[in-house]
N, C-alpha and C positions, 0 to 999 in steps of 0.2 A: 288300383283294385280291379281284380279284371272283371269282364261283362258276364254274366249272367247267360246259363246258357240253356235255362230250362226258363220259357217266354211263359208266362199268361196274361191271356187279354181277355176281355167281355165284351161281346153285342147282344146287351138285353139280356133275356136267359139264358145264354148257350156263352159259354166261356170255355177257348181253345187255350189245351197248354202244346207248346211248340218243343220240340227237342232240337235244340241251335248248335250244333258244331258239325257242320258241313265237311269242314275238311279233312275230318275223321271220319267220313259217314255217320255223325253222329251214335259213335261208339261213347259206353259210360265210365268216368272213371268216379270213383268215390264222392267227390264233390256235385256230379251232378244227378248221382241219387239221394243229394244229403237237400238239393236242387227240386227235387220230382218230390220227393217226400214232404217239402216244406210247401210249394205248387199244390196238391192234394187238400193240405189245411187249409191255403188259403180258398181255394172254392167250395169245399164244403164250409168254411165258416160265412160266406157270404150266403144270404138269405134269396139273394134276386135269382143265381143261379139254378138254372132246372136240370140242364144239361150239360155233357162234356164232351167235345170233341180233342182227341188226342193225333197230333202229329209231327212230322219232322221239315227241318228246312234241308234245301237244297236237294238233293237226287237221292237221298234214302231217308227210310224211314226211321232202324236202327241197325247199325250193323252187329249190335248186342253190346258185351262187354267189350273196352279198350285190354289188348293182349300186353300194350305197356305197363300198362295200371295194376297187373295184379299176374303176371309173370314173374317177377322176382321176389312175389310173395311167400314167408313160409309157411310150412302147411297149418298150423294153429292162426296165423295171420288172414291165409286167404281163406279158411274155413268161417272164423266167427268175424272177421271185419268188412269179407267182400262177400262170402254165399250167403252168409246169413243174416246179415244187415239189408244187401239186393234184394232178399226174399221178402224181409219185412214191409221194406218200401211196397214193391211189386204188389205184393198183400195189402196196403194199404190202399195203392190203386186201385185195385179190383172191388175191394170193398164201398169206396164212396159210396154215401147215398143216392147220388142221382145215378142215371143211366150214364154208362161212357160210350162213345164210338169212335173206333179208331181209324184214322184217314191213312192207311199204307199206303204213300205215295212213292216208295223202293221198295229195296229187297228188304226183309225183315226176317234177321239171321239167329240162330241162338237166342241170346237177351232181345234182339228186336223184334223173334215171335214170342218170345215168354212176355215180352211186352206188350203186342198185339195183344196174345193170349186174354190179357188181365182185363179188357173192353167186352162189352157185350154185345157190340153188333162189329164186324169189322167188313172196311170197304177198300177193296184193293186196285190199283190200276193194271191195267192188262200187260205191262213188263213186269210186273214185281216177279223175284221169286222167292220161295219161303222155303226153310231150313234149320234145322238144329244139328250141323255139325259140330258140334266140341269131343265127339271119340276120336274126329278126325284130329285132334289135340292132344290125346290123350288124356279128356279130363270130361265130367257127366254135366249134363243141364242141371244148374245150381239154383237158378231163379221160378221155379214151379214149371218148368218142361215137363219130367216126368209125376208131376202131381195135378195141378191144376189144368194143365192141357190135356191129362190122361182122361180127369173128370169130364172136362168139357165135348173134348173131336173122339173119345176110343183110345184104348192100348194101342189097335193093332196099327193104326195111321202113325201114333207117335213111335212106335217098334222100328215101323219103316225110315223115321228121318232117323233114330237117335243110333238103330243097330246097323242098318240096310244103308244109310247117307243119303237116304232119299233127297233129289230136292223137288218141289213142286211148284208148277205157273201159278199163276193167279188161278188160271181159266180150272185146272187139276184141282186145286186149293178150294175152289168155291164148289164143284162137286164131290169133294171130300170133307165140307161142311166148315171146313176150316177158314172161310171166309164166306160172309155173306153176299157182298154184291162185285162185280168187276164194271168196271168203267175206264175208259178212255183213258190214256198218259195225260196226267197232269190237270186231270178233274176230282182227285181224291175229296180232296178238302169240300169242291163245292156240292158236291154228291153228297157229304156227312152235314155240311149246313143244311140239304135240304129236308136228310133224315131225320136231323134235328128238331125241324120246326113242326115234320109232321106230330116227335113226340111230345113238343111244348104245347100242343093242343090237349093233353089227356092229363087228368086229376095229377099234380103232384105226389100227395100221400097215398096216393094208390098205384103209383108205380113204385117209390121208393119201397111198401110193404112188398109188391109184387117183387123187386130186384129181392129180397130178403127171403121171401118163399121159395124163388126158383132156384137159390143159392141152398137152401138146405134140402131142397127136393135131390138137389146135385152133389149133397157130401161135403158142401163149400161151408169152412167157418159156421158150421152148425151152433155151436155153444152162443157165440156171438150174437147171433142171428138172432136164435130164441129168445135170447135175454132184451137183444133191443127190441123186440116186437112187447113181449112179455110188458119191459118195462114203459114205452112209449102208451098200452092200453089202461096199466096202471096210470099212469100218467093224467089221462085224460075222466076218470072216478071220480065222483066225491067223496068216496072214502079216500082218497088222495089230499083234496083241498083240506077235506077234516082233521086229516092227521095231523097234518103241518101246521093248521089253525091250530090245534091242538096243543100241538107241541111246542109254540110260539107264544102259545096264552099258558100254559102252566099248569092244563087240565087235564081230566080224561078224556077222551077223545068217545065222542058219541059215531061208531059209523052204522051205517044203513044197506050197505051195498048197493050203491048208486050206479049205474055206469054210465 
């Protein structure tokens, strides 16, 4: 069976997921977004977790998609089995309930910035460099390059990598907003523990609402958004407990509008 290449660990509240295949620059092939995706459930199903830090082993963070893994794909194959499956996952990530931060400890190319992308604080070491070359392939960011990073950094920044081949340093990156902090080679990780713990200090359900507000302020997963805040306030009513008593006892349900 071979090993597992998308890692999660826990210390205490902050639970790191690790992207492990070094000797691909940790490039993705199908399996290990089937990897990331399953990583995702498992930390938002654990209750101890506050935070996420996101990153890679060995010298990158992600080099994006594996060009093996979905090169001799056909175009119905690598449209709904690798762009659009990638997207979900990604979409998934981005959504978790707690806050993400992601440790760019390399370059983070294509999928490794649509990766970054999906965190909400990102912290770069001062070699990284950042990129969405894929026209240089002749093929477009598949994984929300042009959607979700458009919402996030500007058109015109992502105009510049996607049409222009821009690529940008760390140091370029973090006053182009596209990265929050730059730090030393090979301090990524400990610089995201320490962001971490500043956010393990502030109300849980008041950051998880706040990730949800700033996501619809932003055009991000609105529908979603509304409906878990909507229904988590329901949630907490006693015309909520009523109903259920209600509809558990076999009666009509008396509510009050309790909140």
């Amino acid at each position: 069976m071979a090993e597992p290449r998308i890692i999660t660990s826990r210390d205490g509240a902050i639970a790191t997921i690790t992207v492990t295949r070094p000797d691909k620059l940790n490039a993705f092939d199908i399996e290990m977004l089937k990897e990331l995706s399953a990583a995702c459930d498992a930390v938002e199903a654990d209750s101890a977790v506050r935070i996420v830090i996101l990153t890679g082993a060995g010298k990158a963070f992600s080099a994006g998609g594996d060009i093996k893994a979905w090169g001799a794909m056909q175009a119905n194959e690598f449209g709904h089995q690798w762009v659009r499956f990638g997207h979900r996952v990604f979409d998934r990530l981005a959504t978790l309930r707690m806050p993400l931060i992601a440790a760019i400890n390399g370059h983070a190319l294509g999928g490794g910035l649509e990766l970054a992308g999906a965190a909400d604080i990102r912290i770069a070491e001062k070699h990284v460099t950042i990129g969405l070359p894929e026209t240089s392939l002749g093929m477009v960011p598949g994984w929300s390059g042009t959607q979700r990073l458009v919402q996030r950094f500007g058109a015109q920044i992502i105009r510049r990598m996607v049409l222009g081949g821009e690529m940008f340093t760390a140091e370029e990156a973090c006053k182009l907003g596209l990265v929050d902090q730059v730090v030393e080679s090979g301090s990524a990780l400990e610089a995201a523990k320490a962001y971490a713990a500043r956010i393990v200090t502030r109300g849980p359900a008041a950051l998880e609402i706040s990730k949800l507000m700033i996501g619809v302020a932003n055009g991000e997963d609105n529908g979603a958004a509304v409906e878990t805040l909507g229904s988590m306030l329901a949630a907490k009513t006693g015309d909520l407990k009523e109903g259920v008593a209600a509809f558990s006892g076999k009666r009509p349900a008396n509510f009050k509008g309790e909140w």
